[in-house]
py3Dmol code that shows the C-alpha trace and the ligand (Angstrom):
import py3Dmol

protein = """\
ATOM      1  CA  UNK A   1     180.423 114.218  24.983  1.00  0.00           C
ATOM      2  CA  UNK A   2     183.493 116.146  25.478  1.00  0.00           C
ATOM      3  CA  UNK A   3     184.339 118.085  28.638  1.00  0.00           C
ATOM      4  CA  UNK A   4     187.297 120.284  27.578  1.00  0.00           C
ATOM      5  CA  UNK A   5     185.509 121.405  24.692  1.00  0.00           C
ATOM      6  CA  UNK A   6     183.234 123.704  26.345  1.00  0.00           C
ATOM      7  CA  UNK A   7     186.020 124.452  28.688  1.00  0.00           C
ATOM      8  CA  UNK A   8     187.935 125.554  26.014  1.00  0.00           C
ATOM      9  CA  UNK A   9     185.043 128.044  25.006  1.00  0.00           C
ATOM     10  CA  UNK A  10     184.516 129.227  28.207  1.00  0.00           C
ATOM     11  CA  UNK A  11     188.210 130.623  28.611  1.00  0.00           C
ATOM     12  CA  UNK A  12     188.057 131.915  24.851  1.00  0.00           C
ATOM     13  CA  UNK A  13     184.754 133.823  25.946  1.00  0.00           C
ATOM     14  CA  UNK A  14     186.671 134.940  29.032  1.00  0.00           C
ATOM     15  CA  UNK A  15     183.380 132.866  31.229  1.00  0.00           C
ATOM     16  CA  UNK A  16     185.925 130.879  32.889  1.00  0.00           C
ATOM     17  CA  UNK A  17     189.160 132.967  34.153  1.00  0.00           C
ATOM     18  CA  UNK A  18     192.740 131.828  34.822  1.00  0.00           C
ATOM     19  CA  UNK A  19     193.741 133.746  37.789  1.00  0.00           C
ATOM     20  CA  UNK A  20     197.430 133.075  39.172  1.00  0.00           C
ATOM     21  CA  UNK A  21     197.602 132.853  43.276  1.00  0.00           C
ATOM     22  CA  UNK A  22     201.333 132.741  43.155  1.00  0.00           C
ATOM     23  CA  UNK A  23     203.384 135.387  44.934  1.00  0.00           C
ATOM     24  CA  UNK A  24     206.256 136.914  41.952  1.00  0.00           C
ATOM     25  CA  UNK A  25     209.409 135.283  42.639  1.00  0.00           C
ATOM     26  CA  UNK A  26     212.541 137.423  43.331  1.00  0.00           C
ATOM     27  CA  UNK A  27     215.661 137.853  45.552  1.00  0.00           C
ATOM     28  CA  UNK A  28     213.112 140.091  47.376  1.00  0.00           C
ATOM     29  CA  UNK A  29     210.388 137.374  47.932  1.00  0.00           C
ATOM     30  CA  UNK A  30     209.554 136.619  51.560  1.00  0.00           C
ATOM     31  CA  UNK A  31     211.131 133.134  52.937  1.00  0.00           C
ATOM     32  CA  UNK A  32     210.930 131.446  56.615  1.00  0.00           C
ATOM     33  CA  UNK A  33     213.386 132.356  59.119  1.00  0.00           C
ATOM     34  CA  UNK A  34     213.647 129.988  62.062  1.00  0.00           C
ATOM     35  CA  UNK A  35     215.166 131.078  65.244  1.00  0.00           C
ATOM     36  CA  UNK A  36     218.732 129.826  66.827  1.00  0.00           C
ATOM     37  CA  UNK A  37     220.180 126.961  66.510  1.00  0.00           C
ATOM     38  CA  UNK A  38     218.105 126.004  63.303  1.00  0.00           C
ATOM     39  CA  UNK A  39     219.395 126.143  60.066  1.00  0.00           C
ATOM     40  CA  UNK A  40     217.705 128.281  57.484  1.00  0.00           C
ATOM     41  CA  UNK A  41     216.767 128.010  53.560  1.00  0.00           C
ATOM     42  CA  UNK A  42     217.663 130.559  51.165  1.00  0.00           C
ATOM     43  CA  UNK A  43     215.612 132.470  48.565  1.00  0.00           C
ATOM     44  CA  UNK A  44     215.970 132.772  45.201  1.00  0.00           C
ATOM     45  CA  UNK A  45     219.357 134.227  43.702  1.00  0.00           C
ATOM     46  CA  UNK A  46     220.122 134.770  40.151  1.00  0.00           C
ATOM     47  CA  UNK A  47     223.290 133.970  38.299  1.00  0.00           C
ATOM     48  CA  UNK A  48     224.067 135.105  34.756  1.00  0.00           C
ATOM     49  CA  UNK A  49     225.346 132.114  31.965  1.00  0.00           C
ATOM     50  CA  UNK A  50     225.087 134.603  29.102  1.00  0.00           C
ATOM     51  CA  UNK A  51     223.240 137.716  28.292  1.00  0.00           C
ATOM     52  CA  UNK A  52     223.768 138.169  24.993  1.00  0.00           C
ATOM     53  CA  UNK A  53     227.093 139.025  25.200  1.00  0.00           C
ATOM     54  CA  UNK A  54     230.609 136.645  24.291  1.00  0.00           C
ATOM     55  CA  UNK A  55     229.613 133.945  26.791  1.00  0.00           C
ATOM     56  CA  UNK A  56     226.020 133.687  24.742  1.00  0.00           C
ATOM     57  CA  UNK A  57     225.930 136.233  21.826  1.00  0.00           C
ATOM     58  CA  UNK A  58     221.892 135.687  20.890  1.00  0.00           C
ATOM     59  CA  UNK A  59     221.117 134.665  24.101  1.00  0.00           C
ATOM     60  CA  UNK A  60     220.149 135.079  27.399  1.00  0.00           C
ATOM     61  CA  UNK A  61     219.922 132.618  30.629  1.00  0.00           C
ATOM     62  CA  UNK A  62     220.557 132.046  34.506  1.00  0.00           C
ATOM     63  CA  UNK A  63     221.737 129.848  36.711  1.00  0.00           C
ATOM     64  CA  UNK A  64     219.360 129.689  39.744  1.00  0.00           C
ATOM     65  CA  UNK A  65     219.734 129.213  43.722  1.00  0.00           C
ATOM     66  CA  UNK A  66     216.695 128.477  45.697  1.00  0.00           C
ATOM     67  CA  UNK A  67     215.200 126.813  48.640  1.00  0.00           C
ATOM     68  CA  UNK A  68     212.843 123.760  47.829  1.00  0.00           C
ATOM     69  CA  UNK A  69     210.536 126.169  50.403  1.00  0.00           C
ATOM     70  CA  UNK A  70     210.814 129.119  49.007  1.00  0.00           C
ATOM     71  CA  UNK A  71     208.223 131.535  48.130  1.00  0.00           C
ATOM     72  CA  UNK A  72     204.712 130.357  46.852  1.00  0.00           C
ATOM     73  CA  UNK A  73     205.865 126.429  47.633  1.00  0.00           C
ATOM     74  CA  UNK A  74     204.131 123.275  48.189  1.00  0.00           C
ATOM     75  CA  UNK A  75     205.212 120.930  51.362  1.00  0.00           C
ATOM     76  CA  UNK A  76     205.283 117.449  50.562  1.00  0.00           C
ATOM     77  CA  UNK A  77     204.838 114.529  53.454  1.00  0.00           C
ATOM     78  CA  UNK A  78     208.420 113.615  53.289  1.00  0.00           C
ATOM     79  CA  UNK A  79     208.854 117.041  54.299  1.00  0.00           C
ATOM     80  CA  UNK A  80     207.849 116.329  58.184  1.00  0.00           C
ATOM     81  CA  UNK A  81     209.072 113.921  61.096  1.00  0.00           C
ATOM     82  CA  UNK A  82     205.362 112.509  60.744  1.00  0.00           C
ATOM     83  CA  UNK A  83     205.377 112.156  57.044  1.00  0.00           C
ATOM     84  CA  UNK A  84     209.166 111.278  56.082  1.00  0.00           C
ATOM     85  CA  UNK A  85     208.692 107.902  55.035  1.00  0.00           C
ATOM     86  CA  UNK A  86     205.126 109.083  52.230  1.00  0.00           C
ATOM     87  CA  UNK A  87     205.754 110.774  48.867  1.00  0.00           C
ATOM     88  CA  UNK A  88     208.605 112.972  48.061  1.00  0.00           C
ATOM     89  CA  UNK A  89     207.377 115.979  45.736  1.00  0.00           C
ATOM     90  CA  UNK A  90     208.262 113.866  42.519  1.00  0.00           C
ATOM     91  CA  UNK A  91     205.920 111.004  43.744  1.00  0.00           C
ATOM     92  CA  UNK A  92     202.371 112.881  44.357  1.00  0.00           C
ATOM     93  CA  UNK A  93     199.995 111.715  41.861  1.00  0.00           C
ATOM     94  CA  UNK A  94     198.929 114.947  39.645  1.00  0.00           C
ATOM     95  CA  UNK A  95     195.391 114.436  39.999  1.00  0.00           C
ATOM     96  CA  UNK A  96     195.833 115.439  43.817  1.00  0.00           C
ATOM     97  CA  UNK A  97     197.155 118.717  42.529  1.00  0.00           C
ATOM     98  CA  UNK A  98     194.641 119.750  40.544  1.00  0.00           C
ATOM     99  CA  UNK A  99     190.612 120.295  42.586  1.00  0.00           C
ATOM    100  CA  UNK A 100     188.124 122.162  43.980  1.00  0.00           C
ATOM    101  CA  UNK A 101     188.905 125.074  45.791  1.00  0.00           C
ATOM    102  CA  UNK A 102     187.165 126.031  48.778  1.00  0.00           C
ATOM    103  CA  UNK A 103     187.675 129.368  50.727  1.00  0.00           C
ATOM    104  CA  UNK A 104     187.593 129.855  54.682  1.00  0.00           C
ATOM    105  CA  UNK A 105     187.897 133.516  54.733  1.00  0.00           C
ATOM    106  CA  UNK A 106     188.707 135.098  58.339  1.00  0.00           C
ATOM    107  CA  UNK A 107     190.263 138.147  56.991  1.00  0.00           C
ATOM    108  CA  UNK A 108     188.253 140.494  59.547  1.00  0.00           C
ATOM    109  CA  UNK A 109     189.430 138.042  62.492  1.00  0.00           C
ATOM    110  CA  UNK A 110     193.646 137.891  61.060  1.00  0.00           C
ATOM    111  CA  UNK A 111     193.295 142.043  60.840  1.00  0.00           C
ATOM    112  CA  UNK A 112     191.547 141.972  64.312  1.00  0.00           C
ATOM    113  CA  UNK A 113     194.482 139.138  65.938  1.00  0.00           C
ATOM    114  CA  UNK A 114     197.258 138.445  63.724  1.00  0.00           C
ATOM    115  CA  UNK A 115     197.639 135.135  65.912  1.00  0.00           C
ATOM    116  CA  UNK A 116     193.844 134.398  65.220  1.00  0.00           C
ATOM    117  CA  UNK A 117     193.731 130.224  64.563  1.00  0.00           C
ATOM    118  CA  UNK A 118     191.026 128.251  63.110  1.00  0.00           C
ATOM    119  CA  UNK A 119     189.171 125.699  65.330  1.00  0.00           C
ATOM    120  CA  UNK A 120     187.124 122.639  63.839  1.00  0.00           C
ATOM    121  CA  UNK A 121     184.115 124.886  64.442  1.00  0.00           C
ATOM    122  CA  UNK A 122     185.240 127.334  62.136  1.00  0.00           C
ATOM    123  CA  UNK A 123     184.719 124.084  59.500  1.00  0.00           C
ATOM    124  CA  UNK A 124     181.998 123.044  60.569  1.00  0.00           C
ATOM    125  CA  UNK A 125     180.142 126.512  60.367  1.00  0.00           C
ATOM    126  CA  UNK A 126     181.778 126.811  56.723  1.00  0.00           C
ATOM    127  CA  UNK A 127     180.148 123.589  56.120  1.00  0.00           C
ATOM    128  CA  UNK A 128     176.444 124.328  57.572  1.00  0.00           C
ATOM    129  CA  UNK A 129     177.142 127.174  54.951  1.00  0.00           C
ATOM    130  CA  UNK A 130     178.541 125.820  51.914  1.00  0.00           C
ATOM    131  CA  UNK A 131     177.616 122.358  52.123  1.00  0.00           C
ATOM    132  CA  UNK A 132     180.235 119.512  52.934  1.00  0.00           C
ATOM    133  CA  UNK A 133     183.724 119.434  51.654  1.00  0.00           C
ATOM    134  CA  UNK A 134     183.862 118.567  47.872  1.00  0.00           C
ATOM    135  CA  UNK A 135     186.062 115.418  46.791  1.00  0.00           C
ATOM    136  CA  UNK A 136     190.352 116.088  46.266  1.00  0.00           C
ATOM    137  CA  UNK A 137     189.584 119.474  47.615  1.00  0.00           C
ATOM    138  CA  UNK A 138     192.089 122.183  48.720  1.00  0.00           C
ATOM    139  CA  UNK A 139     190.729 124.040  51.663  1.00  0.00           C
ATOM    140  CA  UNK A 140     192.176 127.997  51.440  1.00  0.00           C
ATOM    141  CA  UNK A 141     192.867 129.762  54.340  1.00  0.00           C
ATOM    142  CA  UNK A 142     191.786 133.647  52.792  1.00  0.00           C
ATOM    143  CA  UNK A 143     193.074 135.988  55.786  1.00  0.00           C
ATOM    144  CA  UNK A 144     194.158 139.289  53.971  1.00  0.00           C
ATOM    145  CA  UNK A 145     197.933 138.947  54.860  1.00  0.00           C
ATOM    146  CA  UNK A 146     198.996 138.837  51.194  1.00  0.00           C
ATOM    147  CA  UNK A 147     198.256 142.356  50.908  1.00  0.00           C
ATOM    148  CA  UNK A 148     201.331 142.847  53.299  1.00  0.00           C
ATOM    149  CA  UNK A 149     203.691 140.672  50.716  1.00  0.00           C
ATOM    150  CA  UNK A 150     205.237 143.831  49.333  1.00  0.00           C
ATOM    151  CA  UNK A 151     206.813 144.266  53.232  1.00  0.00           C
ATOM    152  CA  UNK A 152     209.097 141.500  54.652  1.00  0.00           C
ATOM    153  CA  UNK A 153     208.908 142.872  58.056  1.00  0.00           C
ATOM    154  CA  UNK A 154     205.306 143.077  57.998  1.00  0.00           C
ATOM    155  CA  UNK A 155     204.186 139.993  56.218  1.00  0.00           C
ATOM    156  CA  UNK A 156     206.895 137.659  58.818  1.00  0.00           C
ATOM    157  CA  UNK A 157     205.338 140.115  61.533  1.00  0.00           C
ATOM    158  CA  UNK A 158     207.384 138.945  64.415  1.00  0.00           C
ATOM    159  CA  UNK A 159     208.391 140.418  67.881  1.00  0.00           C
ATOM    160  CA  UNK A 160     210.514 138.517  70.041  1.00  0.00           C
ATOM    161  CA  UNK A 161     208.290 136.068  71.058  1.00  0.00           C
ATOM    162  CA  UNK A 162     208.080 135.302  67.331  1.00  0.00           C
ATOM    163  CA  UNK A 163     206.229 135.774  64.457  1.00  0.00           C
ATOM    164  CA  UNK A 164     202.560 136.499  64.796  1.00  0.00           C
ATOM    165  CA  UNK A 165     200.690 135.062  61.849  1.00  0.00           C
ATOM    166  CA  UNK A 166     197.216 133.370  61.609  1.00  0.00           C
ATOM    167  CA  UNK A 167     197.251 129.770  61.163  1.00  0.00           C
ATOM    168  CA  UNK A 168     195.451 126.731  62.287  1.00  0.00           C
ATOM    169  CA  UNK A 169     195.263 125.297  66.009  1.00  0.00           C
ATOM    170  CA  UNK A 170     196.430 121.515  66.593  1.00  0.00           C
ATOM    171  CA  UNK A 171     192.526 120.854  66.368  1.00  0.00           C
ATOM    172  CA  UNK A 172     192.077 121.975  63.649  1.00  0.00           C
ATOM    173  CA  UNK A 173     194.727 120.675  61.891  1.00  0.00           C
ATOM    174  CA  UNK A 174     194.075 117.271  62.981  1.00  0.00           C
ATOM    175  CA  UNK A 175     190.149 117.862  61.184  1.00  0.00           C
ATOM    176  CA  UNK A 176     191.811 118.458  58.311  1.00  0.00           C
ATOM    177  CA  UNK A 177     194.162 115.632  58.086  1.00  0.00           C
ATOM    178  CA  UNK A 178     191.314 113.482  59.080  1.00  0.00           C
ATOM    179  CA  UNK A 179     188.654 114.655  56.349  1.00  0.00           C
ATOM    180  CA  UNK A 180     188.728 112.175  53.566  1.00  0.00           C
ATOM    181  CA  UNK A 181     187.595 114.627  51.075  1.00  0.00           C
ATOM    182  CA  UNK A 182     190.971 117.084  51.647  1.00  0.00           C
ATOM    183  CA  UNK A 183     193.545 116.884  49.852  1.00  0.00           C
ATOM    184  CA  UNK A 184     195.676 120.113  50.671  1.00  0.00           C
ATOM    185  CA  UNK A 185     195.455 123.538  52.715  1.00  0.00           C
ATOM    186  CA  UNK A 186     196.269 126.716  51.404  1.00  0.00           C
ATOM    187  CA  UNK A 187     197.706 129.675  52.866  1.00  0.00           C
ATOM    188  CA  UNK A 188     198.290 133.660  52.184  1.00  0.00           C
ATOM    189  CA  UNK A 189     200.944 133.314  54.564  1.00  0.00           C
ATOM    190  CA  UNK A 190     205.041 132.061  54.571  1.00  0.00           C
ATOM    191  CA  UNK A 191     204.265 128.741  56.188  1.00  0.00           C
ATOM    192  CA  UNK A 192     200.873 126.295  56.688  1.00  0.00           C
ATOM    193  CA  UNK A 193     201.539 127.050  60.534  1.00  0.00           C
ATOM    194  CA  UNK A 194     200.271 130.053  62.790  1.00  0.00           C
ATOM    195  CA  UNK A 195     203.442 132.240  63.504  1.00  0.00           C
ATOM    196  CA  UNK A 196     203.032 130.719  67.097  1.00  0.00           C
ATOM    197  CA  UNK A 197     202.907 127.353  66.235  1.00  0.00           C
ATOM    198  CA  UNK A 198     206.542 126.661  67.618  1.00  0.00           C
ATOM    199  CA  UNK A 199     204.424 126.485  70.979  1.00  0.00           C
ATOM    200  CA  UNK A 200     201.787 124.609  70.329  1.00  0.00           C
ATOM    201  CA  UNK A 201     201.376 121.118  70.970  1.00  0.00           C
ATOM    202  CA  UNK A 202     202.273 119.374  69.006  1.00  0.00           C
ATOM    203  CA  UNK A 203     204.574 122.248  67.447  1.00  0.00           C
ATOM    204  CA  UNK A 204     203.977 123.037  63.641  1.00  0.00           C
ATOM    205  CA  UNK A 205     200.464 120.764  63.958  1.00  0.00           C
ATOM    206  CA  UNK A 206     199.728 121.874  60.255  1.00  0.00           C
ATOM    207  CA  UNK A 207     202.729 120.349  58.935  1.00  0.00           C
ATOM    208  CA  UNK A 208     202.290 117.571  61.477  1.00  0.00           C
ATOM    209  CA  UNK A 209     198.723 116.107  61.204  1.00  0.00           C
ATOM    210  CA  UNK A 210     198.315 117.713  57.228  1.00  0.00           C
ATOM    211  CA  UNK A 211     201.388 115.916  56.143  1.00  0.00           C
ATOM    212  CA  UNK A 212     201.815 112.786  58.042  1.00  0.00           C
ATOM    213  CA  UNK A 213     198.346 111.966  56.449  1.00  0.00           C
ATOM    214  CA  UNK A 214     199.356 112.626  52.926  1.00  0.00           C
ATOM    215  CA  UNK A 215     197.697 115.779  52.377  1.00  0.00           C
ATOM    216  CA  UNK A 216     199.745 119.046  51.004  1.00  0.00           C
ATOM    217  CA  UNK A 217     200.682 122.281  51.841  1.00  0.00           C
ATOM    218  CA  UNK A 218     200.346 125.706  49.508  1.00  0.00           C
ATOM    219  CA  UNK A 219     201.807 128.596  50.976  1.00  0.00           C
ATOM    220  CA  UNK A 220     202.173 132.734  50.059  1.00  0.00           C
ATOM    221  CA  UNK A 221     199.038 132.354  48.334  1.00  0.00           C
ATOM    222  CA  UNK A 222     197.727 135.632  46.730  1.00  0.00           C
ATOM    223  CA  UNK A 223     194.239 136.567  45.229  1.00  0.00           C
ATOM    224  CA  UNK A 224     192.359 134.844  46.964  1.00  0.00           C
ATOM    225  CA  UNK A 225     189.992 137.626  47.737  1.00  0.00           C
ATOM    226  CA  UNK A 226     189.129 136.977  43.809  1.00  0.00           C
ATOM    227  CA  UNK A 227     187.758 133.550  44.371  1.00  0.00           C
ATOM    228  CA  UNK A 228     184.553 132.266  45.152  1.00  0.00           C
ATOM    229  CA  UNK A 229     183.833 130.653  48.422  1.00  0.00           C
ATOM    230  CA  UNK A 230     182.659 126.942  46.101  1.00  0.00           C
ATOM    231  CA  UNK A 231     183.557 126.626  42.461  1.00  0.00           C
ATOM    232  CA  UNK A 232     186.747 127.506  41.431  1.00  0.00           C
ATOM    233  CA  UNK A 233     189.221 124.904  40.124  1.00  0.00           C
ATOM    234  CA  UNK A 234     192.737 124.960  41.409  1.00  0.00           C
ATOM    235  CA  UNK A 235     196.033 123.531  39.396  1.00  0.00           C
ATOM    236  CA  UNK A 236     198.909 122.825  41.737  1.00  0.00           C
ATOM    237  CA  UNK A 237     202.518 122.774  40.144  1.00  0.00           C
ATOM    238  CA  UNK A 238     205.471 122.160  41.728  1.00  0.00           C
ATOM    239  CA  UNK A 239     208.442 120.992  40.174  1.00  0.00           C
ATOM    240  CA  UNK A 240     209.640 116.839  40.033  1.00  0.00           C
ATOM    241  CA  UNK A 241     212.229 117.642  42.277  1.00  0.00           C
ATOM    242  CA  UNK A 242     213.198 113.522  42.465  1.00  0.00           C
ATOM    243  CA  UNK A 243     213.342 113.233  46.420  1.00  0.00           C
ATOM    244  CA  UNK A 244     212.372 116.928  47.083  1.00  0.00           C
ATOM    245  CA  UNK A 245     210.657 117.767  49.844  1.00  0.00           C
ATOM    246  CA  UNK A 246     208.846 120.227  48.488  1.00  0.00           C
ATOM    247  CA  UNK A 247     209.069 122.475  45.326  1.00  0.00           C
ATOM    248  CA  UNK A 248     208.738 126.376  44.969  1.00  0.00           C
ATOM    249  CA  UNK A 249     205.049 126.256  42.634  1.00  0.00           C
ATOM    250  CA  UNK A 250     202.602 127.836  40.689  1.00  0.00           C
ATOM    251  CA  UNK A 251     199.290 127.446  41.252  1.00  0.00           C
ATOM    252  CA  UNK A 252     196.280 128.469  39.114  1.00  0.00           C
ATOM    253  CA  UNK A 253     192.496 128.862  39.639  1.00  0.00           C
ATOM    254  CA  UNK A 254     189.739 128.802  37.011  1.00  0.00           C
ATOM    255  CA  UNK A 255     187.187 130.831  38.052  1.00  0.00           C
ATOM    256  CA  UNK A 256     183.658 130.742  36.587  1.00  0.00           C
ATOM    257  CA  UNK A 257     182.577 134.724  36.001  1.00  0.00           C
ATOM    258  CA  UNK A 258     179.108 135.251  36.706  1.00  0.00           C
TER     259      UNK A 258
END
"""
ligand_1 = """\
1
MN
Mn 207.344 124.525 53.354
"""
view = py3Dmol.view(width=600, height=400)
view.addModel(protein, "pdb")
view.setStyle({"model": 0}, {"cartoon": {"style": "trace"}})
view.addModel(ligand_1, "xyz")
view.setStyle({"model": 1}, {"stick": {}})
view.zoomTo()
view.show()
């Protein structure tokens, strides 16, 4: 019996949704800045080939500039010191990309403490909730802060002890990369680490633990208010970048409407 098939009905009847959780990409989009004496990416920038002009009369293209971790962006292992020798971007198998969904929503707690982390209890009381972790899952950090992607200065949200940005604590990150059933964490914000997480210990323990275990990062995540807690499909796409270390993506949910 076919699967698709119904599937196919169900987004013709508009019972199943495709909603997009990737933050618009422009010059304006929101990118990491790291402190002195680290290097920085760059956003995107635009360049014009032709625009229907002498250089292209009927048509109309750019050249593009952009950071492999820019905007809505997946890290891949080779990314980190714990993960350089896994998978490049190019090499993650697609069927890792596309899974369940889950959603850990703390959005009272980020508006409360923008440096509010999640602790394995925080799982583990999801769980007594919603039942364990489903197979090639992608756990999604829901914490409000992509309604403040319209505002650099507010979504980085630094001072100068940093940026102050909910995350996960070394903890937690380490339950992640040690649950079987993950196979990437989701954020709403510019990185998969708290703002702080230059000071914890290790530093960057979301980047650390998730990808030296060959699990994968999502960032700038939006509407994710609009999913359910269990249920929704997500579809992952970054780009083949051969050797990247990560890829500016899009990424999809299907969403069952009640
Ligand atoms: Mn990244």
């Amino acid at each position: 019996m076919s699967v698709l098939q119904p599937l196919m009905s169900a987004l013709n009847a508009g019972t199943v949704e495709v909603l997009d959780l990737t933050t618009p990409l422009s010059t304006e989009t929101p990118i990491l800045s790291l402190p002195q004496p680290f290097a920085n990416t760059v956003g995107l920038s635009l360049s014009e080939v032709s625009n229907f002009n002498d250089s292209g009369p009927a048509w109309a293209w750019n050249d593009i500039t952009i950071g492999e971790h820019a905007g809505t962006h997946l890290d891949a292992p080779t990314h980190w010191i714990s993960g350089k020798d896994g998978k490049s971007v190019d090499q993650i198998e697609p069927a890792r990309l596309v899974g369940p969904a889950v959603v850990i929503d703390k959005t009272a707690e980020a508006a409360a403490n923008p440096d509010f982390v999640l602790e394995p209890s925080h799982f583990e009381e999801w769980q007594a909730e919603h039942g364990d972790l489903p197979d090639n899952c992608w756990v999604l950090f829901r914490t409000g802060w992509s309604a403040r992607g319209g505002d650099t200065a507010a979504f980085i949200n630094a001072d100068d002890a940093g940026p102050h940005t909910p995350g996960v604590s070394p903890a937690a990150a380490q339950w992640l990369a040690t649950n079987a059933s993950v196979s990437g964490f989701g954020v709403e914000t510019v990185g998969i680490d708290a703002g702080q997480a230059a000071t914890f210990e290790p530093m960057f323990p979301a980047h650390f633990y998730l990808l030296g275990a060959d699990k994968y990062g999502l960032t700038s995540l939006r509407d994710l208010d609009r999913l359910p807690a269990t249920g929704a499909t997500i579809v992952v796409a970054p780009l083949p970048i051969v050797d990247g270390t990560g890829s500016p993506a899009r990424a999809y949910a299907l969403v069952e409407n009640a």
